[in-house]
C-alpha positions as CSV (number, residue, x, y, z in Angstrom):
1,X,123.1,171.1,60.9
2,X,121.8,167.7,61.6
3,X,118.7,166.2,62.4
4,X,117.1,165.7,65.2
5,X,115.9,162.4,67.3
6,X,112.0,163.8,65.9
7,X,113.0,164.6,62.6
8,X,114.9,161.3,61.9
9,X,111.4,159.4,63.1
10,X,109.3,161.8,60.7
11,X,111.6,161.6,57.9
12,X,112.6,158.1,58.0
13,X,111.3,156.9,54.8
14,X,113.3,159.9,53.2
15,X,116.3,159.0,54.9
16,X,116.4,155.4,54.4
17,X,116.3,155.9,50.3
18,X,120.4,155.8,49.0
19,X,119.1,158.8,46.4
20,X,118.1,161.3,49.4
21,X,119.3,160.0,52.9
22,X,120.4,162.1,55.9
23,X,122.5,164.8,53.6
24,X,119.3,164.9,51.3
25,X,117.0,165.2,54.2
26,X,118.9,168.0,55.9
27,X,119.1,169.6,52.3
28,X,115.4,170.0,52.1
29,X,114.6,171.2,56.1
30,X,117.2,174.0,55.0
31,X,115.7,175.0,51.6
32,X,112.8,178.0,51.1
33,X,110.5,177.5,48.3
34,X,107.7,179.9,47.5
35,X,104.7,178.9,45.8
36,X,102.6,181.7,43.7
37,X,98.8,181.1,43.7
38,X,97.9,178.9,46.5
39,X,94.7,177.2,44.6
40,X,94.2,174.0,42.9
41,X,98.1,173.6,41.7
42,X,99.5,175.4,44.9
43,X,97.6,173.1,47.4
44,X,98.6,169.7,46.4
45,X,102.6,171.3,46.4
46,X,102.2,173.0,49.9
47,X,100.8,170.2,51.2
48,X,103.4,167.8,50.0
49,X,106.4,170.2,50.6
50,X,105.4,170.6,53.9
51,X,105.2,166.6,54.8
52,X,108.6,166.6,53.2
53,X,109.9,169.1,55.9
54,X,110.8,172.2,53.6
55,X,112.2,174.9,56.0
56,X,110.6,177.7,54.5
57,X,107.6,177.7,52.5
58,X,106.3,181.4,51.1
59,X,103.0,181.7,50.2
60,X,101.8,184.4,47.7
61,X,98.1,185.1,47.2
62,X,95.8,188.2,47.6
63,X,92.5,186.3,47.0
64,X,90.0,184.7,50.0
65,X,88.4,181.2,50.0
66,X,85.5,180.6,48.0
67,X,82.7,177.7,48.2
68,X,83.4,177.3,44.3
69,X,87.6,176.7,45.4
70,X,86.6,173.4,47.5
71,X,85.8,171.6,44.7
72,X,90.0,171.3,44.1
73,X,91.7,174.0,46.3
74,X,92.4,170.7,48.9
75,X,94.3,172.9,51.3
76,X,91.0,174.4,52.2
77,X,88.4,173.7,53.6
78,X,84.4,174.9,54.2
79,X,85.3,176.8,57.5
80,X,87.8,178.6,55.8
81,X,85.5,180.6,53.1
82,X,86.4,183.9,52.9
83,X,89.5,183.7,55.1
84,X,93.0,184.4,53.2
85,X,94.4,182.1,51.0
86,X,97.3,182.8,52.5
87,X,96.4,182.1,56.1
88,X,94.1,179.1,55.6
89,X,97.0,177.5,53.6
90,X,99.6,178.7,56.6
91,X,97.1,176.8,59.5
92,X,97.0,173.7,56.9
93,X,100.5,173.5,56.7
94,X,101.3,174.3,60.5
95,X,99.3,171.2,61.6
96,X,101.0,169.0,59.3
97,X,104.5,170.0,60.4
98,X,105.0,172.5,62.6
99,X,109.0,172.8,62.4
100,X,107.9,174.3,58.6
101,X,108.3,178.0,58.6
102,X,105.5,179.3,57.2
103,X,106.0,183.5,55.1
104,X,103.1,184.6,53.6
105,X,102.5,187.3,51.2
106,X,99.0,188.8,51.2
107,X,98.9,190.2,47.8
108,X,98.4,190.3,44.4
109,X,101.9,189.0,42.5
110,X,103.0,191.9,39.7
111,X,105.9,193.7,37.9
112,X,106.2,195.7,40.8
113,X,106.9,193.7,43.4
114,X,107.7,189.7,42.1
115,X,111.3,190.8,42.2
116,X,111.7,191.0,45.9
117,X,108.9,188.3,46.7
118,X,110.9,185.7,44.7
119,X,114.3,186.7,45.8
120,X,115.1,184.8,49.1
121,X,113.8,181.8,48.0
122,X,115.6,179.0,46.7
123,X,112.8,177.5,44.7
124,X,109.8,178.7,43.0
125,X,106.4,177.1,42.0
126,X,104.1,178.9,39.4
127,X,100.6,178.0,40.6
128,X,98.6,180.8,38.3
129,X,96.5,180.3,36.4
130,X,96.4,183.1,33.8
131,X,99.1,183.6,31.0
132,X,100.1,187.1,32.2
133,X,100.9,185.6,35.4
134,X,103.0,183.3,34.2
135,X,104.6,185.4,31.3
136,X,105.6,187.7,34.6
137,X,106.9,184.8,36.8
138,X,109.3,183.2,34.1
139,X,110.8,186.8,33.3
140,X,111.3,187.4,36.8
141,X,112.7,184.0,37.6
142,X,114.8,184.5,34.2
143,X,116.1,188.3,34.9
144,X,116.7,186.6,38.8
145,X,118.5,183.6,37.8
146,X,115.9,181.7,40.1
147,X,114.5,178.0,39.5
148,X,110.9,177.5,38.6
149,X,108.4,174.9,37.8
150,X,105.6,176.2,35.2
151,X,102.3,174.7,35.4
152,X,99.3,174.9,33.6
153,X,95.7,173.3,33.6
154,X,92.9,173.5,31.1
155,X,89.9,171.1,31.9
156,X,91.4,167.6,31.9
157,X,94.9,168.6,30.7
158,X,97.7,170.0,32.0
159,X,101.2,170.8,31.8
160,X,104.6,171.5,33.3
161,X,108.1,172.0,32.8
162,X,111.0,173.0,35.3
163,X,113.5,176.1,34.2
164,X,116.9,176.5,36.0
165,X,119.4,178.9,34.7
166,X,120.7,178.4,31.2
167,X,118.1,176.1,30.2
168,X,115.3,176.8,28.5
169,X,112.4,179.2,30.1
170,X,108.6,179.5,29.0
171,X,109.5,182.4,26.8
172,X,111.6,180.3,24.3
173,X,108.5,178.0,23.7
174,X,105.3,180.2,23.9
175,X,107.1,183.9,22.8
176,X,104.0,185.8,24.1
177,X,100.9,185.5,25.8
178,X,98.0,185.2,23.2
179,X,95.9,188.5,23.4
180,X,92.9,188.9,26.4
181,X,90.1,186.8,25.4
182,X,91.5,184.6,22.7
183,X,91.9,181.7,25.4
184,X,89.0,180.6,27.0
185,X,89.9,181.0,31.0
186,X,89.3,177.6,33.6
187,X,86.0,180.0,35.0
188,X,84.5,179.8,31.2
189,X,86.3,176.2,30.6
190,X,86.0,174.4,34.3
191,X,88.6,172.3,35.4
192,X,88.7,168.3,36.2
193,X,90.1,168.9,40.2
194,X,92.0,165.7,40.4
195,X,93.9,167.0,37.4
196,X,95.3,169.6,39.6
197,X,96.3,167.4,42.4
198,X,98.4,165.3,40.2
199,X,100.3,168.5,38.8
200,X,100.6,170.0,41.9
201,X,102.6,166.8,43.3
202,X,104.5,166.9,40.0
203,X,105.8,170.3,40.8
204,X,106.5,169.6,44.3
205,X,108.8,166.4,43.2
206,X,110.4,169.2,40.8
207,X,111.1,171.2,44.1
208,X,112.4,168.6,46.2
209,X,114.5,167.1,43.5
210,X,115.7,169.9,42.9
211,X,117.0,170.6,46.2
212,X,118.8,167.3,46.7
213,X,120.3,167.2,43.2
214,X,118.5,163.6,42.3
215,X,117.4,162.4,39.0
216,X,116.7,164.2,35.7
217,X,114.5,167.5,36.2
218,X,112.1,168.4,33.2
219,X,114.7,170.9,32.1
220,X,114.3,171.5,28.3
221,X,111.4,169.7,28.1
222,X,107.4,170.0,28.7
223,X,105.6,167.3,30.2
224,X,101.9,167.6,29.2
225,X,99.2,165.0,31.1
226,X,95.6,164.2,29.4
227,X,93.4,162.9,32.0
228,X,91.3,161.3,29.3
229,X,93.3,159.1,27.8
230,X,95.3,158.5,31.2
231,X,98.4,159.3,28.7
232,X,101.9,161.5,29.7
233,X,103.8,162.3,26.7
234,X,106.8,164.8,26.8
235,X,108.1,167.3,24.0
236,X,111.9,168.4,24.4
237,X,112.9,171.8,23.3
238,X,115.9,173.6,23.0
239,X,116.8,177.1,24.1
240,X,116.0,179.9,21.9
241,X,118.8,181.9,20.8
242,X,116.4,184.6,19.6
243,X,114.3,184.5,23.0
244,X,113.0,188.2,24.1
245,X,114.2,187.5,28.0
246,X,117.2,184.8,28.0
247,X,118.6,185.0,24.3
248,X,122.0,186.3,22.9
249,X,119.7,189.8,22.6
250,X,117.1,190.1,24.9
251,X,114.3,192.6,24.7
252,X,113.1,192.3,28.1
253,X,115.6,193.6,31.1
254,X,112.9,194.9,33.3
255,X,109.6,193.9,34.5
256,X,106.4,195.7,33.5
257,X,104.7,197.5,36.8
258,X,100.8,196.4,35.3
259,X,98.3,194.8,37.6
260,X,97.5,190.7,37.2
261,X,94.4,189.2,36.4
262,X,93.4,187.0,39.7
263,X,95.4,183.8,40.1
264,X,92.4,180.8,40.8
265,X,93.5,177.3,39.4
């Protein structure tokens, strides 16, 4: 494909580095990642995927700006209250780099239609911020042999890990989403908003790396962050054999058609 006279000039200090270079560069302005949830997780990764020239970027979300989002949600700003998501995000990402294709999917993510959403895209970021939500998005990434990055928030912690195929998925550590109510949800708990920012980044390096086939992703392994201590400490896991969606006998070979709970990180 090649790059052009412009793109060499935006992407120089990607193409200069031996790990990512021209190939690596013209690897990421081909690749299509979608990002589910574009609040305090999903702003912070658009933003950066879209600097690092992305072709495709998908952006799924059926809720509207709110004066209570600013406060993390960076893509936004005040004059976009109660404009899409979806379309605030798109304008952000369109003035940053305009060669970045921008899809957007106005709704709601569920059982009923994550399998298509996901399905051209090379590349997914979970930006929800509700254990259904993400229960949903690893089975469908699992059933659709698609890469993820999980990520999850909770006040001043948070924590991620990456799932390609054959490795292992949320499922194998976590089993099953504790029942409504047990967990207290980030309305009821709050959440610190640089602590969003920093995993939002994380999962956009997770992307990108991805793509170019650098380095070691956090594949079989969680990386939790405690803004309080300023400390990063990671826990490796193996696959479960005995896993309801990717073991030797899984239970789950569809999705469930229920309704999500709204995604707001």
């Amino acid at each position: 494909m090649g790059l052009t006279e412009e793109q060499r000039q935006r992407y120089k200090r990607h193409t200069i580095m031996k790990d990512v270079g021209v190939h690596g560069q013209e690897k990421i302005c081909a690749s299509k990642v979608l990002i589910i949830g574009i609040g305090g997780i999903g702003s912070p990764a658009a933003l950066y995927l879209a600097a690092a020239g992305v072709g495709t970027i998908g952006l799924a979300d059926g809720d509207k700006v709110d004066v209570s989002n600013l406060q993390r949600q960076v893509i936004h700003s005040t004059a976009d209250i109660d404009r899409l998501k979806t379309a605030s995000a798109r304008d952000r990402i369109t003035a940053i780099n305009p060669e970045v294709k921008v899809v957007t999917h106005d709704t709601w993510v569920e059982g009923a239609n994550i399998a298509d959403i996901i399905r051209d895209y090379d590349f997914v970021i979970d930006g929800t911020d509700n254990f259904v939500a993400k229960f949903l998005i690893n089975d469908a990434c699992v059933l659709g042999k698609k890469p993820f990055s999980h990520g999850g928030v909770m006040a001043f912690e948070s924590q991620t890990l990456t799932y390609v195929p054959g490795a292992t998925c949320f499922r194998c550590i976590f089993d099953t989403p504790p029942p409504v109510g047990a967990m207290p949800t980030c309305a009821e708990m709050g959440v610190f908003g640089a602590v969003v920012g920093i995993l939002g980044a994380i999962q956009a390096t997770e992307a990108l790396r991805y793509i170019i086939g650098t380095g070691d992703l956090l594949v079989n392994r969680l990386l939790r962050f405690d803004a309080q201590g300023m400390t990063f400490r990671t826990v490796n896991f193996q696959r479960n054999p005995d896993c309801p969606v990717c073991g030797e006998r899984p239970l789950i070979i569809d999705l469930p058609k229920s309704d999500l709970f709204e995604c707001d990180f």
